[in-house]
C-alpha positions as CSV (number, residue, x, y, z in Angstrom):
1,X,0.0,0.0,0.0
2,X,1.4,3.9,-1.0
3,X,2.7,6.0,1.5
4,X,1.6,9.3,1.4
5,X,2.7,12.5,3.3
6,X,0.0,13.7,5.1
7,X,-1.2,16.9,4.6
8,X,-2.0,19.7,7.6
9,X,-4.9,22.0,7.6
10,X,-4.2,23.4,10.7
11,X,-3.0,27.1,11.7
12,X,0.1,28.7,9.2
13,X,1.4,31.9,10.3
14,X,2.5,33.5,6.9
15,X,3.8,37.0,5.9
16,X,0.9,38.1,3.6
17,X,1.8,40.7,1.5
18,X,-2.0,42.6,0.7
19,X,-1.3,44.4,-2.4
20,X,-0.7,40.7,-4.2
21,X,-3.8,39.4,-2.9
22,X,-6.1,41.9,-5.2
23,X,-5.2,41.4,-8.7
24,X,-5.8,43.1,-11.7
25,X,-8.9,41.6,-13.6
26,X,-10.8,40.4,-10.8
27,X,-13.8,41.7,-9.7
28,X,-11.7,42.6,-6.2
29,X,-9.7,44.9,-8.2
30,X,-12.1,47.2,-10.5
31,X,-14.4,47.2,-6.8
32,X,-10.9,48.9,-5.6
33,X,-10.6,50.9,-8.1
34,X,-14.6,52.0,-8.8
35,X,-14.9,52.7,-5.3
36,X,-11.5,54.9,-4.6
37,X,-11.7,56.6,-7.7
38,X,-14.8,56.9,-9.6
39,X,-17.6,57.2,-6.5
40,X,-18.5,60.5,-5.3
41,X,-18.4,59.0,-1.6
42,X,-18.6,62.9,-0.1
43,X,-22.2,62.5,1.9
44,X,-21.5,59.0,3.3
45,X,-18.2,61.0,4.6
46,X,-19.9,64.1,5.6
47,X,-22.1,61.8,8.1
48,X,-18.9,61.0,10.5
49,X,-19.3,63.5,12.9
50,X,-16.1,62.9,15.2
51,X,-13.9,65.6,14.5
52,X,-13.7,67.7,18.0
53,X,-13.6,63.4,19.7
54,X,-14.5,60.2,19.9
55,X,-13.1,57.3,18.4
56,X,-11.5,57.1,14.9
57,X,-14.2,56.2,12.3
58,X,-14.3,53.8,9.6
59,X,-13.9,55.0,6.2
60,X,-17.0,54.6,4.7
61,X,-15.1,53.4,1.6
62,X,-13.6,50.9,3.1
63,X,-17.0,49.6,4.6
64,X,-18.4,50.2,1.0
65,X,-15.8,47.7,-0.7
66,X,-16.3,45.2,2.7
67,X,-20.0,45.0,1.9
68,X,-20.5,44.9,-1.8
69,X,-17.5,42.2,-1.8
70,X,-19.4,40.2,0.5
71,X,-22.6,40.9,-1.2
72,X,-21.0,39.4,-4.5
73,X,-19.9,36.5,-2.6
74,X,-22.8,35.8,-1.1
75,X,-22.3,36.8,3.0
76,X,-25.6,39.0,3.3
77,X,-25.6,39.3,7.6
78,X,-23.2,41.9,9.0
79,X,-21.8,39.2,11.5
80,X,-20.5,36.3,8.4
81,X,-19.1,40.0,7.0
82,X,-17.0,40.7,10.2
83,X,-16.1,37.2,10.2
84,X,-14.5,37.5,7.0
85,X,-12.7,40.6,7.5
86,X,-11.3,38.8,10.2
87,X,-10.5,35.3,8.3
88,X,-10.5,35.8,4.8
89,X,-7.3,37.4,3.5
90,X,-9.2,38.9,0.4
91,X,-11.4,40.5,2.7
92,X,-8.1,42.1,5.1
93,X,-6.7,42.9,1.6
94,X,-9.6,44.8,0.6
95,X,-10.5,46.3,3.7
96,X,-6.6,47.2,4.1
97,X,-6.7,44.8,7.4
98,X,-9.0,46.6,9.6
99,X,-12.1,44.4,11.1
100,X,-15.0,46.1,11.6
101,X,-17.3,45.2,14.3
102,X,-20.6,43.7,13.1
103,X,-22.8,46.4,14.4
104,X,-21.0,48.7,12.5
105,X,-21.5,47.3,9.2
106,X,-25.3,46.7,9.9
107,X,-25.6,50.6,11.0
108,X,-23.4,51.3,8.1
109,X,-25.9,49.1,5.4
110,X,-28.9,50.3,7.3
111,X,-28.0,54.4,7.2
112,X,-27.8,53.8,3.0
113,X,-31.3,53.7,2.5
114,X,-32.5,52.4,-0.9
């Protein structure tokens, strides 16, 4: 009977360079590249209010790219969303690594409106 190696699934800590992870021609990269250049994103950034305090906000184009990438992959509740952002290394790539909490992407999708 073969020998085979047997493979391991388990946990790799591996240098992940984020820039390589969105490549040109995927639907990852014109998302990028719609959303950071072409979008007129100035009234979703004119609703942070934290200049004077409070925490750092999210950029809402960063929560923009999170949710319309999950939305085209099929992750429609804010809490599979945060999960990816913390799992899925497209997701950090996209996002540029930050994880948003879950209620912040639902308050996020449910200030949009139709």
């Amino acid at each position: 009977m073969p020998r085979f190696k047997t493979p391991d699934y388990g946990l790799k800590l591996i240098p992940v360079d984020f820039a390589q992870q969105v490549r040109p021609g995927t639907f990852e990269f014109a998302l990028c590249h719609l959303v950071d250049n072409e979008l007129d994103l100035s009234t979703l950034r004119s609703r942070c209010t934290n200049d004077a305090g409070g925490a750092p906000a999210f950029d809402p184009a960063v929560l923009l790219k999170i949710v319309l990438l999950a939305y085209s992959r099929g992750l429609i509740s804010s809490r599979s969303i945060a999960g990816a952002c913390r799992n899925n290394v497209l997701f950090m790539a996209v996002s540029g690594d930050s994880a948003p909490h879950f209620t912040t992407i639902a308050g996020f999708v449910a200030e949009l409106g139709d």
